[in-house]
N, C-alpha and C positions, 0 to 999 in steps of 0.2 A: 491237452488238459486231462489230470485226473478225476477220478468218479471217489477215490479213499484215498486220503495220505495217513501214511503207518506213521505214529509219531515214537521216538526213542531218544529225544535231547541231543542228538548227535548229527543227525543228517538232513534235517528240515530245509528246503532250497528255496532260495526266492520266488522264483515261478510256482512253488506248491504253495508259499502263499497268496501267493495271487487267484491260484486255484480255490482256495480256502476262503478269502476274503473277498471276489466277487464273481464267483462261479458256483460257490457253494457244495463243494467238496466236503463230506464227511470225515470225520478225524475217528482213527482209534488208536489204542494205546500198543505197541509191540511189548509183547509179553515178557522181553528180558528185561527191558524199563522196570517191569514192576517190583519186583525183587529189591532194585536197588532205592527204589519209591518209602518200599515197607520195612525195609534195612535203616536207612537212615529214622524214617518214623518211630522204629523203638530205642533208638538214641534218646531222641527226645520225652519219651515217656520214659527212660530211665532217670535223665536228667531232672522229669518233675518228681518221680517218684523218692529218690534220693536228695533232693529238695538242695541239689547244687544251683551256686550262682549263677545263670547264663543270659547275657544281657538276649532282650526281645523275648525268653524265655517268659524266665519271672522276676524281671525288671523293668523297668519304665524304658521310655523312649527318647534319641536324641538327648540332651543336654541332662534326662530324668533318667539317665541308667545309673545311676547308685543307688535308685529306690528299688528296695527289693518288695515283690509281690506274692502276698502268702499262695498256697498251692489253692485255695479253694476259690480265689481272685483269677487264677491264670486265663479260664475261659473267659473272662467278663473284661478281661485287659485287650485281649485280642479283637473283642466287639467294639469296643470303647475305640479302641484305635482305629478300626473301620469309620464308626459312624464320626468322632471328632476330622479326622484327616479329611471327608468329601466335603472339601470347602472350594472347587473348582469356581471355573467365572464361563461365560461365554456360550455361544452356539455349541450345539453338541457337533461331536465328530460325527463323519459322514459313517451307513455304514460299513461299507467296507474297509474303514483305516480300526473301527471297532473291533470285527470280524479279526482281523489281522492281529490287535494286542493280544483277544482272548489266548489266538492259538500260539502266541510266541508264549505268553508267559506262562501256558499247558509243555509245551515243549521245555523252556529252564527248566519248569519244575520235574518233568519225570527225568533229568541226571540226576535225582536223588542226592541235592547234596543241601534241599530246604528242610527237612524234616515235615514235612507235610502226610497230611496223610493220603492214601491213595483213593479215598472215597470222596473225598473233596476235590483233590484233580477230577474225578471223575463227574462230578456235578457240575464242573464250568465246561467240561466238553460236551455233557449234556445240553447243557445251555446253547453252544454251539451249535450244536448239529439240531438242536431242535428250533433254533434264529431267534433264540430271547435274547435280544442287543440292549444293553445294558445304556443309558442316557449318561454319557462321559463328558461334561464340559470341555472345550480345549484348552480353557489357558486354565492356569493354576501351578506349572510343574516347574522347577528350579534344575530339573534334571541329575539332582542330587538333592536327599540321599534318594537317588530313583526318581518315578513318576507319582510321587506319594497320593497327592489328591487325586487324579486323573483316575489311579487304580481302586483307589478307595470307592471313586464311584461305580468302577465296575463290579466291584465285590459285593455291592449294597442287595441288590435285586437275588443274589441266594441265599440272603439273611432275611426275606421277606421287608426290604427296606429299599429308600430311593425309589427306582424312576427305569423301566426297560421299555422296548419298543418289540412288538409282536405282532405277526400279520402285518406292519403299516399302521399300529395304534400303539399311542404311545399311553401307556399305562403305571400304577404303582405298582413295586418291583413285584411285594406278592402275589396280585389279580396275575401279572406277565406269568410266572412260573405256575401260577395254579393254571390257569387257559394253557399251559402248553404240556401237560399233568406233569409237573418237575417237584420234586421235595424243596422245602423252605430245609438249610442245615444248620446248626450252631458250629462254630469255630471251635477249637481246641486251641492247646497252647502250643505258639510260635507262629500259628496258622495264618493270623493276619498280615501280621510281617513278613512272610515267606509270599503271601498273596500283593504285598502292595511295595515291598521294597526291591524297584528292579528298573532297569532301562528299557524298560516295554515300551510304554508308550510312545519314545522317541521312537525308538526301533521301528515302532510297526508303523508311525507317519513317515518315517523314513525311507523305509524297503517299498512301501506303495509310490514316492517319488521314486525312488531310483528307480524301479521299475518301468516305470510310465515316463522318466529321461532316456532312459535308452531305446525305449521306441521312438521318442523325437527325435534320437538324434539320428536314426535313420528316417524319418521321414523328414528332417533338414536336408540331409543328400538330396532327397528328392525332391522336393523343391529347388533346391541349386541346378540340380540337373534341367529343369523344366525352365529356370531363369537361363540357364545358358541356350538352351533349343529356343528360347525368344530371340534372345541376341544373338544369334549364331555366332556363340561362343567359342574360344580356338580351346581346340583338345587339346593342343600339346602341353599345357600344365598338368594334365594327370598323367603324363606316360611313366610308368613304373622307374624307370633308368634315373628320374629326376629324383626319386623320392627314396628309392635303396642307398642312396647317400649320406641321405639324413633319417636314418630307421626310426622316425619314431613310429608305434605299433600304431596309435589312434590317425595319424598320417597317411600310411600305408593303405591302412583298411579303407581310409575317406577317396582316398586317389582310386583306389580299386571299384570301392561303390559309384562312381561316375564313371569309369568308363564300362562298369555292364551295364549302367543306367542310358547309357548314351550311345551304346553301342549300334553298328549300323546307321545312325541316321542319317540322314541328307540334310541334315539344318548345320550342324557345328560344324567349325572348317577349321586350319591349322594357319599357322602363322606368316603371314604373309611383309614382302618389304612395303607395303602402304598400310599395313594393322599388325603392327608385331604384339601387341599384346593386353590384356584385358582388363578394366578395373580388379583392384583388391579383392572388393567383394565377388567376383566367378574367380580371380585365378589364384585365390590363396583360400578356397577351398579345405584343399587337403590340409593346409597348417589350422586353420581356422577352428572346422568342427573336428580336425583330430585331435588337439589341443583338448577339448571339452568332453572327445569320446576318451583320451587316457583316463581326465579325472574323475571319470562318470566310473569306469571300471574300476580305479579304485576303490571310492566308496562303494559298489557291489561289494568287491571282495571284504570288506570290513562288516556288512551289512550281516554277509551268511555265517561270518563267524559269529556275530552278537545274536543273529537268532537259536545260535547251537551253545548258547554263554550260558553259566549263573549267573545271575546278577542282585541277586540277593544279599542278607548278612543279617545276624552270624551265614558262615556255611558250616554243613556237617562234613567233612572226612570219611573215608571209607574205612580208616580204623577207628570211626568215634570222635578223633579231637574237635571243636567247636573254635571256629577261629572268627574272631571278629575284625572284621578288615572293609576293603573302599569297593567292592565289585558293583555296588551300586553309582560307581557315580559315571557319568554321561559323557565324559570328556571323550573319551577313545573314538564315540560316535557323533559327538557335538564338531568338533570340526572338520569332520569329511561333511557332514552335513552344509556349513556353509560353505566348502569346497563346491557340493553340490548346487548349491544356489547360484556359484559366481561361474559357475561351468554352462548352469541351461541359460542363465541373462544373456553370456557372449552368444549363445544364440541364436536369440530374440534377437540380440540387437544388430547381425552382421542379417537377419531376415530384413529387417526389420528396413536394412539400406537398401540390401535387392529390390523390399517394395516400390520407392519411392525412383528406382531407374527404372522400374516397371511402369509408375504412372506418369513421368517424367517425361514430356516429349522431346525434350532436349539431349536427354538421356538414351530413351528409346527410339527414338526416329518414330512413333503411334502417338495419334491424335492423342493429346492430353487427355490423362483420367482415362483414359480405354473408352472414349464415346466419340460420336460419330459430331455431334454438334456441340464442342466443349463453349460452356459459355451459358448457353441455356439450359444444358446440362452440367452437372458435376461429376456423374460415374461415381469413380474410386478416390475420387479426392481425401474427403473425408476417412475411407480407410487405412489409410495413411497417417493420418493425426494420432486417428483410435492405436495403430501400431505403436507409433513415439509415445504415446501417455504411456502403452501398458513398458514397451522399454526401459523408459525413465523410471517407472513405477520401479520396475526389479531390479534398477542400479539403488535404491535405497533400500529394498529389503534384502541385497546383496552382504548390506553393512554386516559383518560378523557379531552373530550372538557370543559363540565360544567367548570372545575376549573379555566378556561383563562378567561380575561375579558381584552378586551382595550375596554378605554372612545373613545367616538364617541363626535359628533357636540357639540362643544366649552366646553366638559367637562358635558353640561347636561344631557346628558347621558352614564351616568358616571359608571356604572355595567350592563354586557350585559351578556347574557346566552351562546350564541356560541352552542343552542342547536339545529340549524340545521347542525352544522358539525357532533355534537353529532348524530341527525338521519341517516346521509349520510351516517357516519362511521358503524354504525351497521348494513343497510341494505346490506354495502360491507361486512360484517362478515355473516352473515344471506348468501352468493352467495359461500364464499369461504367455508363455512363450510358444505353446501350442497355438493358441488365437494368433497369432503372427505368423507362425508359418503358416497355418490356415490362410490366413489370407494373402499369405507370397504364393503358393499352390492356385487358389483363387484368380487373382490376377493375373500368374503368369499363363494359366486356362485360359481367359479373357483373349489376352492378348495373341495367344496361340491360334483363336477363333479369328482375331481381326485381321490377322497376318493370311488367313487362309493358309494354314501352317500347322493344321490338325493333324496328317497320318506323315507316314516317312518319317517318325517320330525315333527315337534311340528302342532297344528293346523293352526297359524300367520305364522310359518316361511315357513310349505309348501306353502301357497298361495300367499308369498312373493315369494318365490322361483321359481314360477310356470307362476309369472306374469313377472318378471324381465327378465326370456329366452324369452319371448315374446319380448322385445326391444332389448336385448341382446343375443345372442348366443355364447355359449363355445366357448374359443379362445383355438386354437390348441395346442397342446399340445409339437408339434417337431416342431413348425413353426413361429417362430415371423412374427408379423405382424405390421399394423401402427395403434397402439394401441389409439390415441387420437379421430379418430373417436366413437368407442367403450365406449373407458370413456363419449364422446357427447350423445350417446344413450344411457348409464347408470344416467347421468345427469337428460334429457329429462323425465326420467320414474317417478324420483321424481319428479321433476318442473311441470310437467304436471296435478301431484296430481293421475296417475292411480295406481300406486304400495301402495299407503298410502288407495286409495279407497278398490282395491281388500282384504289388508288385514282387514280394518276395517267391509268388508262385514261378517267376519267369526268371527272374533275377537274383543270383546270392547278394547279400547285405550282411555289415558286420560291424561291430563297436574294436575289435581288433583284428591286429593280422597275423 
């Protein structure tokens, strides 16, 4: 983790925002930025001053750009469009998916190609770094042209307007910025639109799922690995010879994370003429979560190019021309997005079957439910049901946004991406798939206990094993208990990122090969 990320529109990485967004890394501006910040900015004060046509200039918005706007209107257009556009719905975003818009759309703006000025970038990374998080409803966004409403609300609290949160109190925008000593600023022209036309806020619910999928998708490995050390499971479906045949990378990398995960142990055995071979769910593994780690790394790779994007309009040119064109609309990010969602469901749901040959006595060869007296007790029954709901749940919000489009303002914009449902939806898959493997990790713990089958473990699955009792301790075995606490601190262990750190101290881990 960093303590500063240097921002210059060009190199910002997913991991720095994740630094930025729930670590609370300071942002400053790299000094060649500026230049091209305040370069572009006197485009646009030439453009008022010689009182040229330029739509979002000094023209109306959407379907109202043939209204021209006299020069002494331009600031009051740029407000107007703020305060009309915060017409959001919903729970406010968390804040770190907040944290993360401010500093993408600080980042678009210093490649200089909004015409902004640099005193106003500079007042939202104020805002930043000083934690005045701006109350952004989640729904409202069409994803084109941009995140209009979503961003309008974050704009509202340096206009002395709307609604921020500070310290943990949620306030009106001006009390937020005066308690944090921040200037209230007025907008210039093009200011708003440069501020509120962009795929920000996809973006940054976006890059917080991918993010936090590709740490699932290795602590999926590890759980498989821990479901196979129950069943002593046959290794020979990861040996490398099997899998350099059919190179796929997310394949490759999966077969490799189980055998350092498994390495050494005295539980899993190789394939014998009375058990040649193992359900789907342990021996297709490697196809399984490689499959989901390919298309997790795609939408990475799209993710860090859209945090280093304009996505604004007009944009400015570096010799001055003013082009009005589509960098705002979502699509590019909208359907990796629900790639994303249909990547972390599969799984939840192949967890999801581990569970249920974990509580399975027929399955497992271990008392039902992982209790000692099933019948008067229930164990893990129940955690199994809660598993299938939340599965079931992310094969509907699997459904693809990308493919819906209603026309908006008078038909001119007339094809919308709908890809911040698309982000919403996966970052709710990315939450529910967690809680599933949480508790295939959980159980397969359990069961590990009942087997008398704790140490002699693989090299990753003991340290998983070892670090998980740490949050978690063996539930009884004659006793039911109120197991949802439990599942809470089996959650906690992954969320927290300790149980992913302890095993990658011992063990390399990897989404490709």
């Amino acid at each position: 983790m960093t303590n500063v990320v240097v921002l210059d529109g060009n190199s910002l990485t997913l991991d720095e925002v994740v630094d930025v967004a729930r670590f609370y890394a300071k942002c400053e501006i790299k000094e060649d930025a500026k230049a091209a910040v305040i370069e572009s900015r006197r485009i646009v004060d030439d453009i008022v001053r010689e009182k040229r046509v330029v739509y979002g200039v000094n023209t109306g918005f959407g379907s109202l750009c043939n209204v021209s706007i006299s020069p002494e209107d331009t600031a009051q257009l740029q407000e107007n469009l703020i305060r009309t556009h915060s017409s959001g719905f919903g729970d406010p975003f968390p804040e770190d998916v907040v944290r993360a818009i401010m500093l993408i759309r600080v980042n678009s703006l210093l490649k200089g190609c909004s015409g902004i000025r640099l005193s106003t970038i500079e007042a939202l990374i104020g805002m930043l770094n000083a934690g005045v998080h701006p109350f952004i409803p989640e729904k409202g966004s069409l994803g084109a042209s941009g995140d209009l409403a979503p961003l309008s609300h974050m704009v509202l609290p340096l206009l002395g307007l709307g609604k921020a949160y500070y310290k943990g109190e949620l306030l009106p925008g001006r009390q937020a910025m005066e308690k944090a000593g921040l200037e209230i600023i007025e907008l210039s022209a093009k200011e708003g639109l440069a501020l509120i036309n962009g795929t920000t806020v996809l973006t940054g619910v976006g890059a917080l799922a991918t993010y936090d999928a590709i740490e699932l998708l290795k602590l999926s490995d590890i759980a498989g690995a821990l479901s196979l050390e129950v069943h002593n499971g046959i290794s020979s479906p990861f040996e490398e010879d099997l899998h350099t045949i059919r190179p796929q990378s997310g394949q490759l990398a999966t077969a490799r994370n189980i055998r350092h995960l498994i390495k050494d142990s005295a539980h899993t055995t190789v394939a014998t003429p009375t058990r040649v071979q193992d359900p789907y769910t342990l021996r297709c593994i490697p196809q399984i979560h490689g499959a989901s780690k390919d298309s997790v790394a795609y939408v990475k790779e799209k993710v860090e190019i859209e945090i280093n994007s304009v996505t604004d309009n007009p944009i400015i040119t570096k010799d001055g021309k003013v082009i009005s064109g589509g960098n705002f609309h979502g699509e590019p990010l909208a359907q990796p997005f629900d790639f994303l969602g249909i990547a972390v469901s599969e799984i939840g749901n192949v967890s999801e079957r581990r569970v249920e040959r974990l509580v399975n006595s027929q399955l497992s060869k271990l008392p039902s439910f992982l209790v000692k007296y099933p019948g008067l007790n229930s164990g893990f029954m129940i955690t199994q049901y809660a598993c299938a709901s939340l599965a079931s749940e992310n094969k509907i919000l699997s459904h693809p946004a990308s493919v819906d489009s209603i026309p908006s303002c008078e038909n001119q914009e007339d094809f919308v991406s709908m890809g911040t449902t698309a982000a919403r939806k996966a970052a709710e898959i990315v939450k529910n798939s967690r809680r599933i493997v949480a508790t295939e990790i959980m159980a397969a713990c359990q069961a590990l206990d009942l087997k008398e089958q704790t140490t002699q473990l693989g090299a990753g699955t003991q340290a998983a094993y070892d670090t998980f009792r740490k949050f978690v301790n063996v539930i009884e075995y004659d006793k039911d208990i109120e197991i949802y606490e439990e599942l809470n601190k089996a959650t906690e262990a992954l969320q927290s990122g300790a149980l992913l750190k302890a095993v990658e101290s011992v063990v390399d881990l990897s989404i490709q090969f």
